[in-house]
C-alpha positions in Angstrom: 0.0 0.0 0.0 1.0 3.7 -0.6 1.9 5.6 2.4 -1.1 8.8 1.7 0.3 11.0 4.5 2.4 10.9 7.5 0.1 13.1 9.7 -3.4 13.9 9.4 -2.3 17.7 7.7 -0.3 16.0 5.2 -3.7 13.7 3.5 -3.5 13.4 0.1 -6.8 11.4 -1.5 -4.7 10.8 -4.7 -2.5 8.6 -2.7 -4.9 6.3 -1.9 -4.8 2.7 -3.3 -7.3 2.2 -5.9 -10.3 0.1 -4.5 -12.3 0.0 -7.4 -11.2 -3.9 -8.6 -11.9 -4.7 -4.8 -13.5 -7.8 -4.7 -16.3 -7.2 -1.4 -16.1 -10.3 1.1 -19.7 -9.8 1.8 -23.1 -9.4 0.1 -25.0 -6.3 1.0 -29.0 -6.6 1.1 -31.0 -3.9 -0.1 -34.8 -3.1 1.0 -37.4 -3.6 -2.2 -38.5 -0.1 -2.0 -35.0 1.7 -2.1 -34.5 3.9 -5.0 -31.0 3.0 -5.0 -30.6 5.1 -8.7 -30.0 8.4 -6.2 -26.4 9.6 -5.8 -25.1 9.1 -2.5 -25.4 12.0 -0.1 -22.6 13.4 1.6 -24.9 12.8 4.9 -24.8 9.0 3.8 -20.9 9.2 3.8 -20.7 10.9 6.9 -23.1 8.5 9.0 -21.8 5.2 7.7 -18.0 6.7 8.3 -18.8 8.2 11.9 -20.5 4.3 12.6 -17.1 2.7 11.5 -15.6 1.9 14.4 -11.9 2.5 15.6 -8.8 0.1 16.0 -10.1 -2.7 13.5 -7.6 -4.1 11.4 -8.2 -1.9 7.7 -10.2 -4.5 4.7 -8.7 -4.9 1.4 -8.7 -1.6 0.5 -6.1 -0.5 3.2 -7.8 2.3 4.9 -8.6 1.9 8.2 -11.6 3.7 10.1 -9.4 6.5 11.6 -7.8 7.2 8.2 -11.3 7.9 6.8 -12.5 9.9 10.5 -9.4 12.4 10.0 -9.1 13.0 6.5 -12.2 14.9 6.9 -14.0 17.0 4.4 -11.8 16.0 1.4 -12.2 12.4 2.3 -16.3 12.5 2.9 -16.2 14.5 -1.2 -13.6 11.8 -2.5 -15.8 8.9 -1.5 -18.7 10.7 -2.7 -17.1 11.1 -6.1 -16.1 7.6 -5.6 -19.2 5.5 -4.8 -21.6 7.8 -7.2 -18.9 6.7 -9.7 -19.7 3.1 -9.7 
């Protein structure tokens, strides 16, 4: 993995490994009545990153909860950017 920053100051999103040929370990399950053709909201992002919880070993991507707690604003817009991408 790419070292992204040696302090929380120093985060640079471009550094981050590239996740999108990650291949999940789980299935999620989605209710019938989602409209799920929405974007993803940046208060999405922010509740699902503030329920992560800290000191758990990082997935496959790398990142660990506290990377994605600190990197703060530019973090919540890159995985926006990210997950509306896909």
């Amino acid at each position: 993995m790419s070292n992204c920053c040696t302090s929380v100051s120093q985060f640079d999103p471009e550094a981050l490994p590239d996740i999108t040929t990650a291949t999940p370990s789980y299935r999620v399950q989605f209710p019938d009545d989602e409209d799920l053709s929405q974007p993803i909201t940046e208060e999405e992002i922010q509740e699902a990153v503030g329920q992560l919880r800290d000191g758990r070993a990082p997935g496959a991507d790398g990142m660990s909860a506290e990377l994605l707690k600190l990197g703060g604003a530019e973090t919540i817009r890159w995985l926006i950017s990210l997950f509306n991408s896909i």
